[in-house]
C-alpha positions in Angstrom: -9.0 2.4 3.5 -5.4 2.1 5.0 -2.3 1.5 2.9 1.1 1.3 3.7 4.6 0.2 2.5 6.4 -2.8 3.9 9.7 -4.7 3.1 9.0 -8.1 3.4 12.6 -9.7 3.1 14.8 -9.9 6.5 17.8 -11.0 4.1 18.5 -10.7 0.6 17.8 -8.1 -1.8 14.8 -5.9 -1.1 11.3 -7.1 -1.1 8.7 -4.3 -1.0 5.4 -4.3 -1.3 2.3 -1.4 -1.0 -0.6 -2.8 1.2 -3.9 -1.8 1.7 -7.1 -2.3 4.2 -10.4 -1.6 4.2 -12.1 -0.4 7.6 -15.4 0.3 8.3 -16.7 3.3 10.0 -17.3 1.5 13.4 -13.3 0.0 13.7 -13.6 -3.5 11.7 -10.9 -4.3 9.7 -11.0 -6.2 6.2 -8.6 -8.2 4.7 -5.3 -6.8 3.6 -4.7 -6.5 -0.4 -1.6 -6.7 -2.4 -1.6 -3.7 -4.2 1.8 -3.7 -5.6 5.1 -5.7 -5.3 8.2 -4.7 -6.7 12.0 -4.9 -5.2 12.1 -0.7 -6.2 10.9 1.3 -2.9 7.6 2.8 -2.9 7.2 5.9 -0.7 4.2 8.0 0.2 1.3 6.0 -0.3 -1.6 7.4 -0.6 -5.5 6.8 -0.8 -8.9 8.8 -1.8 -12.4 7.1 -2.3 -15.6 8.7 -4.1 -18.1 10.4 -2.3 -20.1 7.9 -1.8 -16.9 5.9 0.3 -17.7 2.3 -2.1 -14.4 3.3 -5.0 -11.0 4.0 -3.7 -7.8 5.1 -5.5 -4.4 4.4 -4.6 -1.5 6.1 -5.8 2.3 5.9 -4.7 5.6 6.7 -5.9 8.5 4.6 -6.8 11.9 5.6 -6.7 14.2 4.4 -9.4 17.9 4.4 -8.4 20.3 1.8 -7.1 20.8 4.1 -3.6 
């Protein structure tokens, strides 16, 4: 699993959103998830899975300030 944070508004306030995608082991890409969307920034996504590689956990930050 990839995830990743991405600001989806070219004008306006801020629009950002965490992502995620599932790849298999031979390069195949899923579809991408919504994980979370919020106008606060996330930073530092990150993901771990179980050892079997079938549960996955996502956890990120969000910064609340008005910087």
């Amino acid at each position: 699993m990839i995830t990743w944070q991405s600001d989806q508004s070219d004008l306006g306030p801020p629009n950002d959103a965490i992502y995620a995608r599932l790849m298999s082991g031979d390069g195949v890409l899923g579809s991408v998830k919504d994980i979370d969307d919020t106008t606060s920034p996330e930073q530092e996504s990150d993901v771990t899975c179980n050892y079997a590689g079938d549960e996955y956990l996502v956890a990120w930050q969000t910064r609340y300030t008005n910087l």
